[in-house]
Structures are given as structure tokens and as C-alpha cells.
C-alpha positions as CSV (number, residue, x, y, z in Angstrom):
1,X,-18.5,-38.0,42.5
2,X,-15.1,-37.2,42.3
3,X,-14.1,-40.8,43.3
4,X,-16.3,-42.5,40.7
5,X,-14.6,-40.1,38.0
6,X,-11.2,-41.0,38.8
7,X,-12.4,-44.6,38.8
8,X,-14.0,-44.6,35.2
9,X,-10.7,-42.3,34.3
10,X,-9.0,-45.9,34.9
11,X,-11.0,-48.3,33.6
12,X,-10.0,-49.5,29.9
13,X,-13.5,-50.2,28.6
14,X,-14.2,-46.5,29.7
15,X,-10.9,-45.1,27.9
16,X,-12.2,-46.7,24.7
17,X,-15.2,-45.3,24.5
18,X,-13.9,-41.6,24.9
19,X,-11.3,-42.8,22.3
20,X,-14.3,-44.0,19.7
21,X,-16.3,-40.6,20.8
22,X,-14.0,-38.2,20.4
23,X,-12.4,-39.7,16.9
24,X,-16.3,-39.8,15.7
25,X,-17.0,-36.3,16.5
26,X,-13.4,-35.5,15.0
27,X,-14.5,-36.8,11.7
28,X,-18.0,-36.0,11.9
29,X,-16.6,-32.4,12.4
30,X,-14.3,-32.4,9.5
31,X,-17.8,-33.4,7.4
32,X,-19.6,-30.6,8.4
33,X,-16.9,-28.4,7.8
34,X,-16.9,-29.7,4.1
35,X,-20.6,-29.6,3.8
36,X,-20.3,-26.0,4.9
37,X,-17.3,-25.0,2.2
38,X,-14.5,-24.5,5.2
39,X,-13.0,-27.1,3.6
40,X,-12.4,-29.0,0.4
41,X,-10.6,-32.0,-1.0
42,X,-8.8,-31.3,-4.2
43,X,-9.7,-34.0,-6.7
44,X,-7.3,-32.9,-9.7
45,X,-3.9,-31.1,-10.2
46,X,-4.6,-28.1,-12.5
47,X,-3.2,-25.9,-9.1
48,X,-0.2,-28.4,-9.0
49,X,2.9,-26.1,-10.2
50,X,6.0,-28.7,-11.6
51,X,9.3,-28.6,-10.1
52,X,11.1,-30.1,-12.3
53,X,8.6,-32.0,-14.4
54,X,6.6,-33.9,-11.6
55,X,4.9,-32.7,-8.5
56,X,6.8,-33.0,-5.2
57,X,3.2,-33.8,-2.8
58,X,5.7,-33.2,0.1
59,X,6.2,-29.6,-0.1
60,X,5.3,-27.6,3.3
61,X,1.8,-26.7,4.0
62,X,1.8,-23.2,3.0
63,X,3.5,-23.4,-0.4
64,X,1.9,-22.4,-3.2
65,X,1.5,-25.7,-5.2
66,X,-1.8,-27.9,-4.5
67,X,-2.0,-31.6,-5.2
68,X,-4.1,-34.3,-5.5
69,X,-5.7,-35.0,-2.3
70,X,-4.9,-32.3,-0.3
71,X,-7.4,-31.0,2.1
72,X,-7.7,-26.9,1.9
73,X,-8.5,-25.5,5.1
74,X,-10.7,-22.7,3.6
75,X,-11.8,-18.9,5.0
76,X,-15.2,-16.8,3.9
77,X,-14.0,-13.6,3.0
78,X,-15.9,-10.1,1.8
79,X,-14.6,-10.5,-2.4
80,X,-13.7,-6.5,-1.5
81,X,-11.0,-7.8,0.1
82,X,-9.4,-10.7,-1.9
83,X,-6.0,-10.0,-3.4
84,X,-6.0,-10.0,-7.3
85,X,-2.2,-8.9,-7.9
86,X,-1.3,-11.6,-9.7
87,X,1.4,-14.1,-9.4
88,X,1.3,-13.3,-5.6
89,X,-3.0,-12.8,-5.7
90,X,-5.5,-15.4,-3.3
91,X,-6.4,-18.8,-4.5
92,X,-9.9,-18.4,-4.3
93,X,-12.8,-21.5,-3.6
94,X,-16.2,-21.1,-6.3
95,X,-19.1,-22.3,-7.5
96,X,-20.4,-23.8,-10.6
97,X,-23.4,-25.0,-12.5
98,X,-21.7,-27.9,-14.4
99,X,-18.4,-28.9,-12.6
100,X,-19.3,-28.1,-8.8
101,X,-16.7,-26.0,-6.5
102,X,-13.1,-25.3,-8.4
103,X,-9.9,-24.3,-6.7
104,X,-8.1,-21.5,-8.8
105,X,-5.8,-18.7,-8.6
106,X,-7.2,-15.1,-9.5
107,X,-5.5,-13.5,-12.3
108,X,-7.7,-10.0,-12.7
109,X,-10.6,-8.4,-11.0
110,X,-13.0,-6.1,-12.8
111,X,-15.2,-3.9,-11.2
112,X,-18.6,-2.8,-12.7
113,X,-20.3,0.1,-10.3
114,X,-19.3,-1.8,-7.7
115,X,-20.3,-5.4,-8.2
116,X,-16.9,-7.6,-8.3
117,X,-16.1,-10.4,-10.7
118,X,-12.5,-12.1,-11.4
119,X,-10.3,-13.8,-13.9
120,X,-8.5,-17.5,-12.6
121,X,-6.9,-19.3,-14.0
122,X,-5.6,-23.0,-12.7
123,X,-1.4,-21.9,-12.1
124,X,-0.9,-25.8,-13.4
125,X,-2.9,-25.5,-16.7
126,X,-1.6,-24.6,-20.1
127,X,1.7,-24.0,-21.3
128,X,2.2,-20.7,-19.4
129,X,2.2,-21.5,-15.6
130,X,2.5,-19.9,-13.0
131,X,4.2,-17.0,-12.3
132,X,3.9,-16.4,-15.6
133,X,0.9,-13.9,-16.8
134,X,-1.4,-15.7,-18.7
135,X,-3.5,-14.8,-22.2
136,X,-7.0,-14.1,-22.2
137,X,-7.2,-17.6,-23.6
138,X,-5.9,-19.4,-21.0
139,X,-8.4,-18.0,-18.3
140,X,-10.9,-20.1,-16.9
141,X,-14.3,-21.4,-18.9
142,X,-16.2,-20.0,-16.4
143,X,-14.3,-16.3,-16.0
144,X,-15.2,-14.0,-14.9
145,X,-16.9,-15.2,-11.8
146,X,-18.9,-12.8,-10.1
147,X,-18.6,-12.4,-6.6
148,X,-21.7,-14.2,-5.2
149,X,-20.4,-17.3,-6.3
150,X,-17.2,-17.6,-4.2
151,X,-17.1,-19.5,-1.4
152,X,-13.4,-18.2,0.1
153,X,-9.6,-18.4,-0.1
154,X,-7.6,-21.2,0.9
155,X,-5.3,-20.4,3.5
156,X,-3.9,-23.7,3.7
157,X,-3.5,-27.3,2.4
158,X,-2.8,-30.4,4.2
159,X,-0.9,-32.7,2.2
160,X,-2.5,-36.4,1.7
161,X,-5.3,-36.9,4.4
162,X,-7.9,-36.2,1.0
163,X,-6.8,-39.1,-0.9
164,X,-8.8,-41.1,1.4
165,X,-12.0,-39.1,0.5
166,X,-11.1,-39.4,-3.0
167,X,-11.0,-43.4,-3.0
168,X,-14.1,-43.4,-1.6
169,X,-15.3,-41.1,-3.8
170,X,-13.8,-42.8,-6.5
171,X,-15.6,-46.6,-5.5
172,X,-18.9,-45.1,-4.6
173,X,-19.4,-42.6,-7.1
174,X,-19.7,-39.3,-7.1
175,X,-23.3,-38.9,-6.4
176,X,-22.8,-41.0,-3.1
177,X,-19.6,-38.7,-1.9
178,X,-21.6,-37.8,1.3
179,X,-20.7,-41.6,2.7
180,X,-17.8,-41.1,2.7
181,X,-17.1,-39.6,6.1
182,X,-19.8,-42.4,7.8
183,X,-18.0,-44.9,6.3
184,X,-14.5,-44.1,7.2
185,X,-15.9,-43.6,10.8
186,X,-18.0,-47.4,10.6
187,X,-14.3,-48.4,9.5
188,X,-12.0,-46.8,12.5
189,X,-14.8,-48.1,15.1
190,X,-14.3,-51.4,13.7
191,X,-10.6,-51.2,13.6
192,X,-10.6,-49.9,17.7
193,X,-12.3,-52.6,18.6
194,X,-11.1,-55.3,17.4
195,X,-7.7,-53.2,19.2
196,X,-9.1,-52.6,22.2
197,X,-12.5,-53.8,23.2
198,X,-11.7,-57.7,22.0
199,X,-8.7,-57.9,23.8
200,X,-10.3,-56.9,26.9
201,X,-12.8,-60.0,26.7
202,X,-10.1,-61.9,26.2
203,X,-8.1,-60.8,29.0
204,X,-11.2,-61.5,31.6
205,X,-11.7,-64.8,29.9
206,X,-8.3,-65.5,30.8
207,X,-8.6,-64.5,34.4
208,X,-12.1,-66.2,35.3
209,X,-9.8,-69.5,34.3
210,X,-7.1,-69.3,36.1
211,X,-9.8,-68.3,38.9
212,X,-11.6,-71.6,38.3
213,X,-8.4,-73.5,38.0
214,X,-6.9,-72.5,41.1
215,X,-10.4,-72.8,43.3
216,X,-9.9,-76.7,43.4
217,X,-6.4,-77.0,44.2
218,X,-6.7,-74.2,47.0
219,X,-9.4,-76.6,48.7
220,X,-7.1,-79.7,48.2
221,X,-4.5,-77.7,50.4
222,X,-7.4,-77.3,53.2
């Protein structure tokens, strides 16, 4: 048993189907996770804070600025517990009945006998970004949210990776998002096999005609 695994272990065709497997359940993974709110692609830039006019999408993983087409790496958290001293309060992830989930910064909680609700605000929108405190006016449209509508805080972005979601997104339309993920994976099977797999046949071609070449001329030397 042993034997035979070190002997698949070696054996290229073997190798790229772990490689296939493993990136499919990778990405497969990463679409459940989304499905499931732990995490989200950021499709505009109203938590993108200017440095100096523009965006910089290469700043470090835990800063506090979030681009376009970053992928937030979100955690469930009891609304008790979310921070809500603003500038340095918790970005939190909600829902809503007209423009799906939003990414924003909380700005006030209230409290009414118990039942939580909070004031965001987007730290990119309006004229006074963050850290500045904003007016009432610049809160969100759909402030305050109550606390059965969030989904968690983001805890960290990863820089780029989402603008691949987005595309597809963006050539599919919205209401087919969901292929996304399928069709990036149909795309990177294609892609390793044409790498790996093709080369392969190629390769045995190759040998089974120098094999039939040099049959003949072994016999002429008998």
C-alpha cells in the first residue's frame, strides 16, 4: 500500500490531478465562504480614504482604507460587542432591502431597552472624511441599522484578488454573480491542462517514436 502511494506520489498525471483538486476545492471554498457573509468583494470606493487625492490600492492589509476589489475577510460578532468610538470604531458588514450588503464604518450606537442600532457612514463619502466626525446628514440612507441586520466586522482586506469577481460580475450581470466562482474554476482547469496534462501526451507520443524508430535498426544490427 505504501509502495503504490509512493508510486502515484511520482507519477505526473497523478500530481496534476491533486493540483486541479485542491485549487477547485480552494475556490469552491472561498464561494461558500461568500455565500455565507465570511467574506465579501468590495464593488465601490465609498470606504476608500485619499491620500493625497487618489487611492494608493497598495497599502498593507490592515490599513484602514478599502478599495475596489478588495476581498474582506469578515467575522460574526454579538452587535454588544462592536466598537462604536468613532474615528477608531469597527467597519461593520449589513444588510439591505434595496442595495444588498454595504461595507461601512460605524459612527454612533443607540441603545433603546436594550435592542442595538448604529449610525455609518462610508469614511470615503462626502466632504468630511474620515477621521473627521461627520453631520447627521452625512450618515447613511439606511441609518440607523438595527442589529439583526449585520452580518460582522471586517477584520481584514486583501488587496486586488476581488477585481476578478467583479469583471465577471460586471460581463454577466449582477443577477448571474453566483457563476462567477464556476467559471473562474472551468477557466484555471482549462489553463492546467493545457500546462500539464497536454504536454504529457505529447511527451509519450514522442517516446513510442523513437521506440518504433529504433526497433528496425536494432534488428538490422542482429
Amino acid at each position: 500500500m505504501i509502495t503504490t502511494i509512493k508510486r502515484l506520489r511520482k507519477n505526473a498525471y497523478f500530481q496534476t490531478i491533486i493540483y486541479i483538486v485542491l485549487i477547485v476545492l480552494i475556490i469552491f471554498g472561498f464561494f461558500a465562504a461568500m455565500i455565507l457573509g465570511f467574506l465579501a468583494v468590495v464593488p465601490t470606493g465609498s470606504m476608500c480614504i485619499p491620500y493625497d487625492g487618489a487611492c494608493d490600492g497598495w497599502t498593507h492589509p490592515f490599513d484602514r482604507t478599502i478599495h475596489v476589489g478588495d476581498i474582506l475577510v469578515i467575522q460574526p460578532i454579538n452587535p454588544a460587542d462592536l466598537n462604536a468610538n468613532y474615528p477608531n470604531s469597527d467597519i461593520i458588514v449589513y444588510n439591505t432591502q434595496s442595495h444588498g450588503r454595504i461595507v461601512h464604518r460605524i459612527v454612533a450606537k443607540l441603545d433603546d431597552n436594550g435592542t442595538l442600532s448604529f449610525y455609518t457612514k462610508g469614511d470615503g463619502n462626502g466632504w468630511n472624511k474620515w477621521p473627521n466626525t461627520p453631520i447627521i446628514a452625512e450618515y447613511d440612507p439606511w441609518s440607523p441599522v438595527p442589529q439583526n441586520m449585520i452580518i460582522g466586522k471586517v477584520v481584514m482586506r486583501i488587496p486586488w484578488i476581488g477585481h476578478i469577481a467583479l469583471f465577471m460580475q460586471n460581463t454577466l450581470g449582477q443577477d448571474t454573480k453566483y457563476l462567477t466562482i464556476p467559471v473562474v474554476v472551468i477557466i484555471i482547469v482549462l489553463l492546467l491542462v493545457i500546462e500539464f496534462v497536454l504536454p504529457l501526451f505529447r511527451r509519450k507520443e514522442t517516446q513510442t517514436d523513437q521506440q518504433t524508430t529504433e526497433t528496425p535498426r536494432t534488428q538490422m544490427c542482429l
